[in-house]
C-alpha positions in Angstrom: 0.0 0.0 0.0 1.1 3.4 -1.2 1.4 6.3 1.5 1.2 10.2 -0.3 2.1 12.4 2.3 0.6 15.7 0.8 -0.9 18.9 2.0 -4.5 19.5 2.3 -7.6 19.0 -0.4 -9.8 22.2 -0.8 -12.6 23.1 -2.5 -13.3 19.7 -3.9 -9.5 19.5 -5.4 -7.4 17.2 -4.7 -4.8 19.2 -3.0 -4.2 22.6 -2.6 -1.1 21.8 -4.3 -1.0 21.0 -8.0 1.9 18.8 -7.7 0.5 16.7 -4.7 -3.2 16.8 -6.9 -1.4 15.6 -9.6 0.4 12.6 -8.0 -2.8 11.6 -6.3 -5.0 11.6 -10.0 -2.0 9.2 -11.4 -2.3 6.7 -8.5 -6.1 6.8 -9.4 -5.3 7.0 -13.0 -3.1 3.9 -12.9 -5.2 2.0 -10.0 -2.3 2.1 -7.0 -3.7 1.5 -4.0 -3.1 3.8 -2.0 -4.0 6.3 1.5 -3.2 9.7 1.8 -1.9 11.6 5.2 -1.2 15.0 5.8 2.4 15.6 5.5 4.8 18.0 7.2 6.7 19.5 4.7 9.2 20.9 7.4 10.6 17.3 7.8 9.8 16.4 4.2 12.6 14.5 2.9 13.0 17.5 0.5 11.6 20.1 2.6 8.3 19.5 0.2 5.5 17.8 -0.5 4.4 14.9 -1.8 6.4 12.6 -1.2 5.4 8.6 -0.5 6.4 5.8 1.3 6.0 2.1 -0.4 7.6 -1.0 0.4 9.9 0.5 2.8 10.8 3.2 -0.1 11.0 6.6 0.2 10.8 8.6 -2.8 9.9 12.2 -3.3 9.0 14.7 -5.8 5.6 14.6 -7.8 7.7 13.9 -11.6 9.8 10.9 -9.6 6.8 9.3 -7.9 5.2 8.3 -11.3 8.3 7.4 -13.0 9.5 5.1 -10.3 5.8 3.4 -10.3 5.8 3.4 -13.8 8.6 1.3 -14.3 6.8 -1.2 -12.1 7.0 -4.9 -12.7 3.4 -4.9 -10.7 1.9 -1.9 -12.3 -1.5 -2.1 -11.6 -2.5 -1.4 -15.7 0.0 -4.6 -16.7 2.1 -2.0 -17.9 3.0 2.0 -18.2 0.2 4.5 -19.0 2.7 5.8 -21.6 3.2 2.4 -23.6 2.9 2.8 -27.3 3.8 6.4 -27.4 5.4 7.8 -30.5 8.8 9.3 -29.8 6.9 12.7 -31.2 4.1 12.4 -28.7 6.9 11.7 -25.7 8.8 15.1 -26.8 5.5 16.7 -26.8 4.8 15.2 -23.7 7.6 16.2 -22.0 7.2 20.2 -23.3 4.0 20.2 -22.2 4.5 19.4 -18.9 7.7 21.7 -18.6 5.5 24.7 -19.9 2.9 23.3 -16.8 5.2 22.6 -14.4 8.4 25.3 -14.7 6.4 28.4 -16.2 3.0 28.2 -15.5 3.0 26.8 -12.0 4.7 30.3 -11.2 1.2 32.6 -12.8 -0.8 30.4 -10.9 1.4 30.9 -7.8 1.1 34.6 -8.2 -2.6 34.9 -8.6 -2.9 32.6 -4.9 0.0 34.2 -3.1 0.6 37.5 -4.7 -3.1 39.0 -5.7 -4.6 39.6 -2.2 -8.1 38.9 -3.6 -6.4 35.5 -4.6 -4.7 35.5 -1.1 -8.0 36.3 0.7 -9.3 32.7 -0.5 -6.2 30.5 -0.4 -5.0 31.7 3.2 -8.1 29.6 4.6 -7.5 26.3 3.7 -3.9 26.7 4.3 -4.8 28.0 7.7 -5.9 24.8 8.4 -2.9 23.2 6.9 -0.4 24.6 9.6 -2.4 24.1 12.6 -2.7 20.8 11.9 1.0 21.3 11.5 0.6 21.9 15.5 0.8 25.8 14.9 -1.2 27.6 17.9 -4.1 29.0 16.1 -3.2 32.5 17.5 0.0 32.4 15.7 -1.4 30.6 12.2 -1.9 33.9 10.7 1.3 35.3 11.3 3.0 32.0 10.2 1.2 32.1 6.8 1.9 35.6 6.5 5.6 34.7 6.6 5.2 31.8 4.2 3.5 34.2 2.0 6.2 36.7 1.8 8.4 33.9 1.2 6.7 32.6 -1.8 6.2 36.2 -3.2 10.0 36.5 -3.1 10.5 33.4 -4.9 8.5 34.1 -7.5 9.7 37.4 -7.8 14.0 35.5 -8.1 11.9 33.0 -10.4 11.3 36.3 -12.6 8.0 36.0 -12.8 6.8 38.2 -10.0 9.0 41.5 -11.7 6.2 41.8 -14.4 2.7 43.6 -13.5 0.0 41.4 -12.5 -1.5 42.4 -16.1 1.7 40.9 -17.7 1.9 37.8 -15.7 -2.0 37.1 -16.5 -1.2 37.7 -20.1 1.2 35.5 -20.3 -1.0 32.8 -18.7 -3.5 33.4 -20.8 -1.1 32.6 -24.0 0.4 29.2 -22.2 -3.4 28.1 -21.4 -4.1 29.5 -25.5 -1.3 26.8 -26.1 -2.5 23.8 -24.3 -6.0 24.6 -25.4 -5.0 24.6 -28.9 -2.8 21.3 -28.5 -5.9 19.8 -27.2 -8.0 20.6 -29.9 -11.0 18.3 -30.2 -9.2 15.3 -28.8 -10.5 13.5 -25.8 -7.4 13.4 -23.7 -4.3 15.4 -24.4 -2.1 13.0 -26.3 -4.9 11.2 -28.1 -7.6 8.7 -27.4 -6.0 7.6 -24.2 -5.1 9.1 -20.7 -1.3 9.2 -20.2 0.9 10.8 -17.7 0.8 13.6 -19.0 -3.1 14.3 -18.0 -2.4 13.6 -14.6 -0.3 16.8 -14.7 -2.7 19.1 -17.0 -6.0 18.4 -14.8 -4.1 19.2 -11.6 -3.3 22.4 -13.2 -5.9 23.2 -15.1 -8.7 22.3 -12.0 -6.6 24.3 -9.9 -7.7 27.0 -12.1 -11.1 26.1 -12.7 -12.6 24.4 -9.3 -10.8 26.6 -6.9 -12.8 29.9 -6.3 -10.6 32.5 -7.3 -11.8 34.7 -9.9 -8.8 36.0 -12.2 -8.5 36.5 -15.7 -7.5 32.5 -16.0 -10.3 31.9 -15.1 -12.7 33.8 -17.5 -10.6 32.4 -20.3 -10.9 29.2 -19.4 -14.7 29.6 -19.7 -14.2 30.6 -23.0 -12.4 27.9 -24.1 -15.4 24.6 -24.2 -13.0 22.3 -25.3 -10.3 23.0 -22.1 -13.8 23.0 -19.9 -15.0 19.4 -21.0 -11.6 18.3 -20.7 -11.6 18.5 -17.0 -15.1 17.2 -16.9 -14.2 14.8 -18.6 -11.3 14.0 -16.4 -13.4 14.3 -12.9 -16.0 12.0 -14.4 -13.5 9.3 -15.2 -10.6 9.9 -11.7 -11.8 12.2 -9.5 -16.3 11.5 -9.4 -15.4 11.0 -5.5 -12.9 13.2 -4.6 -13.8 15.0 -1.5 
C-alpha cells in the first residue's frame, strides 16, 4: 500500500497543491492503492510535498513518484500508461509538462499568493494546513503571512513576479491558448487515451477552474469549451469521488 504524504484538499480539489493533486490523480489513473496523510513539509525529505512511502521506499518529488511506479513490474495497468507512445508524442509530452510545471506553475502561484483577492481565498485552507501542523491557532496567521512573503520572493527571483499582474496574467493566458489549442477536439491530451501527462494538465488546469478564485484565467478558461469538457471529462472518469 502506497502512502502520499501531501498537504490539504480544498474546494473539492485534490490538494491545494497542484503537484501533490497531480500525483494523487495518477495513482487513481493507474489504479495504485493507495492512502493519503497530511504531510509536514518541514521534515519532508525535500523540505516539500508529496512525497510517498512504499515497500519500505522513500521517494519524493511529484515527476519521480510516477516514473519510479511506472517502471513497475506490478503496475496495476500490466504496464505504463505511456506504452505505445510515439517518440513525437513523448517530446511533446515532455514540453507540455515543462510549460505546466516550470512556467505556468509560477502565474498560478502569483494569482494565490501574490493578488490579495487571490490570497483572501487560499490563506483559509492553508490555515488549516499549519495548525494541523501543530501551529497555535493565535500564531497561524502570522506563520502564513511569513510563508507568503516567502513565496512572493521566490517568484519574484523565479522572474515571474517582476512583471505587473496584467503581464503575468497575459502570459498565462497565452500558455493556457497553447495547451487549449494542442488539445484541440481530442478527448485526452495525447490522443484517445489518458497518459501521464493528463495527470499533470487536470491538476493544473482544475486548480484553475474548481478553486474559487476569480482571475482572468479563469474567465478564459470559460471561453475555451473544449479545455472546460476536458476536466469534466477528467473528474467524471478519476476524481467523481474526490472529496
Amino acid at each position: 500500500m502506497i502512502v502520499l504524504h501531501k498537504y490539504i484538499a480544498a474546494w473539492g480539489l485534490p490538494d491545494i497543491s497542484p503537484f501533490c493533486s497531480k500525483t494523487e490523480i495518477y495513482l487513481r489513473m493507474a489504479g495504485w492503492a493507495y492512502t493519503t496523510k497530511t504531510g509536514d513539509s518541514r521534515k519532508a525529505p525535500k523540505g516539500k510535498l508529496p512525497f510517498i512511502e512504499m515497500d519500505g521506499q522513500t521517494i519524493c518529488d511529484s515527476s519521480d513518484i510516477i516514473d519510479a511506479l511506472e517502471a513497475r513490474a506490478d503496475h496495476p495497468q500490466g504496464g505504463p500508461l505511456d506504452a505505445g507512445l510515439s517518440l513525437a508524442d513523448k517530446a511533446a509530452g515532455r514540453a507540455l509538462q515543462s510549460m505546466l510545471e516550470e512556467h505556468f506553475y509560477f502565474i498560478t502561484a502569483w494569482n494565490r499568493w501574490g493578488n490579495d483577492a487571490g490570497w483572501a481565498v487560499y490563506q483559509e485552507p492553508l490555515l488549516q494546513y499549519v495548525k494541523q501542523m501543530g501551529i497555535p491557532a493565535f500564531a497561524a496567521g502570522l506563520v502564513t503571512g511569513l510563508i507568503r512573503r516567502d513565496v512572493i520572493k521566490s517568484i519574484r527571483n523565479q522572474g515571474m513576479g517582476r512583471h505587473s499582474e496584467a503581464q503575468i496574467n497575459a502570459i498565462g493566458v497565452k500558455l493556457l491558448t497553447a495547451l487549449g489549442d494542442w488539445l484541440g477536439d481530442k478527448p485526452y491530451m495525447l490522443g484517445e487515451q489518458p497518459r501521464t501527462l493528463d495527470a499533470t494538465a487536470y491538476a493544473f488546469l482544475i486548480g484553475i477552474w474548481d478553486a474559487p478564485i476569480n482571475s482572468p484565467l479563469k474567465a478564459y478558461m470559460q471561453s475555451r469549451p473544449n479545455m472546460v469538457a476536458y476536466c469534466e471529462r477528467m473528474k467524471a472518469r478519476y476524481w467523481q469521488t474526490g472529496s
